[in-house]
N, C-alpha and C positions, 0 to 999 in steps of 0.2 A: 828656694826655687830660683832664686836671682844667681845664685852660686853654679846652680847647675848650668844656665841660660850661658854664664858667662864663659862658662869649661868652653860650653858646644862651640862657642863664637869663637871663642881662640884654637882652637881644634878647627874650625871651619875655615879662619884666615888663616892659619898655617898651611893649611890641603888643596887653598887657590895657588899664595904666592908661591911655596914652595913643594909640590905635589910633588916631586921625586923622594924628599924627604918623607912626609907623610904616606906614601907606600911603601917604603919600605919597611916601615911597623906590621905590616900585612903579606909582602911579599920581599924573595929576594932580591938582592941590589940590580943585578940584571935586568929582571924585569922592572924594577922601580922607574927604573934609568929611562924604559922605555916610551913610544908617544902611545900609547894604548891607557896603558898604568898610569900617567901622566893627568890625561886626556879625565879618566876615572875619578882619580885623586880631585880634581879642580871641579867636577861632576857634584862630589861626595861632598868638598868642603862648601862649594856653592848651598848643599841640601843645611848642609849644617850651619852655615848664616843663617839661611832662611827660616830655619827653625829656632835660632837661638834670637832671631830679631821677634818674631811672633810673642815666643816669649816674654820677653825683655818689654816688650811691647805690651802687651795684657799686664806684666808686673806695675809699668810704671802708670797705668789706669787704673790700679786698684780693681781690675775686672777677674774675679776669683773663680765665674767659670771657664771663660777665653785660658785662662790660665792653666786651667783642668785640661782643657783640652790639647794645647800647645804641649804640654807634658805630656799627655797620651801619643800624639801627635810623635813625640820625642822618645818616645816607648817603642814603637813599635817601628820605627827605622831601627835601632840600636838593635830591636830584634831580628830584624831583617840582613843586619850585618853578623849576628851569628849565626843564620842559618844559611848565612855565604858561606860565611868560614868552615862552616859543618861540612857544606855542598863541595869543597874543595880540597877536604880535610889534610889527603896526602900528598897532592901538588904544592901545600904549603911549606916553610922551612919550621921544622919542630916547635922553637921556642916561639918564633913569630905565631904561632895558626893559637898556641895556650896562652901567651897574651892578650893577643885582639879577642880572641873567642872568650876570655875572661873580664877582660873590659867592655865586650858590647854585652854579653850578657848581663854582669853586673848594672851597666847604665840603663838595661833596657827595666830589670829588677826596681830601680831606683826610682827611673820614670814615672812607672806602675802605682808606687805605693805615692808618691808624691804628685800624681794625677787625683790621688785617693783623699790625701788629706788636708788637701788646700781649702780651706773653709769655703763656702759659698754654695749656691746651686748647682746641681751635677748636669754638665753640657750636654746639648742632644742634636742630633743631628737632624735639619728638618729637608729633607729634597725638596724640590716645588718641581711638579712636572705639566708644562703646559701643553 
């Protein structure tokens, strides 16, 4: 889980400092280049600090269901980025849209089963509505 934590972190600092880079795994250089795509990218990597600190966070607590959750948590954004990439399918560039759409699927897959088998109490959500 620590492995995964640390991918998302370094995927996440990369998509701050250099956001034109890291869009262009998703979109063409054109648009990468752009303040939109830019703008997005430093959006996306900011998500993905914050996820991979949550993480990293509950790891080094030995808190195994924080941990459950930060991975579901981490699931279901990864999902969320292939069903961009779904929603965009042919404004993307060929090999860009079967990459990303193969790595967020895959991380979203990973998330899932590794939300599933972190030893401990299974997280629950409690609302309080006053």
């Amino acid at each position: 889980m620590a492995a995964i934590a640390a991918g998302r972190l370094g995927i996440g600092v990369l998509a701050a400092v250099r956001p034109g880079l890291a869009a262009r795994s998703w979109v063409d250089r054109p648009s990468a280049d752009g303040t939109a795509a830019r703008v997005f990218a430093r959006a996306l990597g900011g998500r993905d600090i914050a996820l991979a600190a949550g993480a990293l966070a509950a790891f080094r607590a030995h808190d195994q269901a924080e941990l459950r959750r930060w991975a579901g948590m981490g699931a279901i954004a990864d999902a969320v980025d292939a069903v961009a990439t779904l929603a965009c399918w042919s404004a993307l560039p060929k090999t860009n849209r079967l990459l990303v759409l193969a790595a967020a699927a895959g991380a979203a897959v990973v998330g899932v089963a590794a939300s599933r088998t972190v030893n401990g109490p299974t997280p629950t959500l409690e609302l309080e509505l006053a």
